[in-house]
C-alpha positions in Angstrom: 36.2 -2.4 -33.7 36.7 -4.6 -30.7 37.5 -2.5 -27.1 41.4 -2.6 -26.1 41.6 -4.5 -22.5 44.1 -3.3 -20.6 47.2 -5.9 -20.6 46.8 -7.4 -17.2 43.2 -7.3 -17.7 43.2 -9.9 -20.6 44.5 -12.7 -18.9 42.4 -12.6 -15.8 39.6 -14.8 -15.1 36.6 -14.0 -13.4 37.6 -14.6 -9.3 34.7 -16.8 -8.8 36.0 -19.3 -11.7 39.0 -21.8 -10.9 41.7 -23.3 -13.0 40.7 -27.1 -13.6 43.7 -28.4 -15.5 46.5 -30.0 -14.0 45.7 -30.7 -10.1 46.2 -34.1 -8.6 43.8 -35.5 -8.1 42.0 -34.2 -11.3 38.8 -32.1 -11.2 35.8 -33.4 -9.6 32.4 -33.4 -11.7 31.0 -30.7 -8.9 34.4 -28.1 -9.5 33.9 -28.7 -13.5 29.6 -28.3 -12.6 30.1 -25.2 -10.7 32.9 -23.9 -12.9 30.2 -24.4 -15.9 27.4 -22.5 -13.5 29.4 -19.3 -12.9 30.4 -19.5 -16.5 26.7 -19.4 -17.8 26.0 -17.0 -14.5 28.1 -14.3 -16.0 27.5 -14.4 -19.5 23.5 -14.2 -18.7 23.9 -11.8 -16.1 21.6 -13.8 -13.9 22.5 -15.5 -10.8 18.9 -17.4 -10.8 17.1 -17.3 -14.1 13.5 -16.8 -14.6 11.2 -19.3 -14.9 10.9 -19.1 -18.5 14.7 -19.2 -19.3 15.2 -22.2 -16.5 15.3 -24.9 -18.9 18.0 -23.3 -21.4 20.1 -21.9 -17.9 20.3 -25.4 -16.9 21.0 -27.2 -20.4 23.7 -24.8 -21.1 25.4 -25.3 -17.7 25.0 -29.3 -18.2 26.7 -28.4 -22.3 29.4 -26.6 -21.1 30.5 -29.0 -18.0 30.1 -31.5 -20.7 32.3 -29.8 -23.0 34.7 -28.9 -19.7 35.1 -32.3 -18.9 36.2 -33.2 -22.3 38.8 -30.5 -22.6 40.6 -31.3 -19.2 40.5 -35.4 -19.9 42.3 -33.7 -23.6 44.7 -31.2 -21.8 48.3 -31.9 -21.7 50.7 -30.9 -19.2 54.7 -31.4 -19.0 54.1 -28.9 -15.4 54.1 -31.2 -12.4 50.8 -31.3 -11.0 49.9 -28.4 -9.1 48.4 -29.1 -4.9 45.6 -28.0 -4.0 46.1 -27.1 -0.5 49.6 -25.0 -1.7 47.2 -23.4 -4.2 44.8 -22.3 -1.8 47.1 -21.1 0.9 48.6 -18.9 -2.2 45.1 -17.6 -2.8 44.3 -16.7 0.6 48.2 -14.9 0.5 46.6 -12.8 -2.6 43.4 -12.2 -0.8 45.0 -10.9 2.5 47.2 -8.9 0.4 44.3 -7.4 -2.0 42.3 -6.8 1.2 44.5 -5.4 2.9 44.4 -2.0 1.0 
């Protein structure tokens, strides 16, 4: 049986990965490559791999920023594109505010 995460738990994503859909201008190939790196950083649970998993680290990063790229260009939005200087000035508001404590 699957483990119950708490409601405001399920729809958070992990702080060091961004939303990509739906900023003007779109994503660049560096967000959607880093985006992909923490990705296959947290599911491995290694920030560097080993020399004997490098190869499969760094084709699964290249995969899924592959397969990123495809879902964004697929996305549809009827949301006005978001900015992304308001949506970092509202992240650094959540942060001062999270901090803060």
């Amino acid at each position: 049986m699957p483990r119950r995460v708490p409601v405001d738990r399920e729809r958070a994503v992990c702080r060091n990965i961004r939303t990509l859909h739906n900023f003007e201008p779109p994503a660049t190939e560096d967000e959607v490559h880093a985006a992909a790196l923490q990705f296959v950083r947290k599911v491995s649970g290694a920030t560097r791999p080993s020399q004997a998993n490098a190869e499969a680290f760094e084709r699964a990063v290249a995969e899924i920023a592959h397969v990123t790229r495809h879902l964004l260009d697929d996305l549809v939005s009827t949301a006005p594109p978001k900015d992304r200087e308001i949506e970092a000035e509202k992240a650094k508001a959540r942060a001062a505010v999270r901090y803060a404590r």
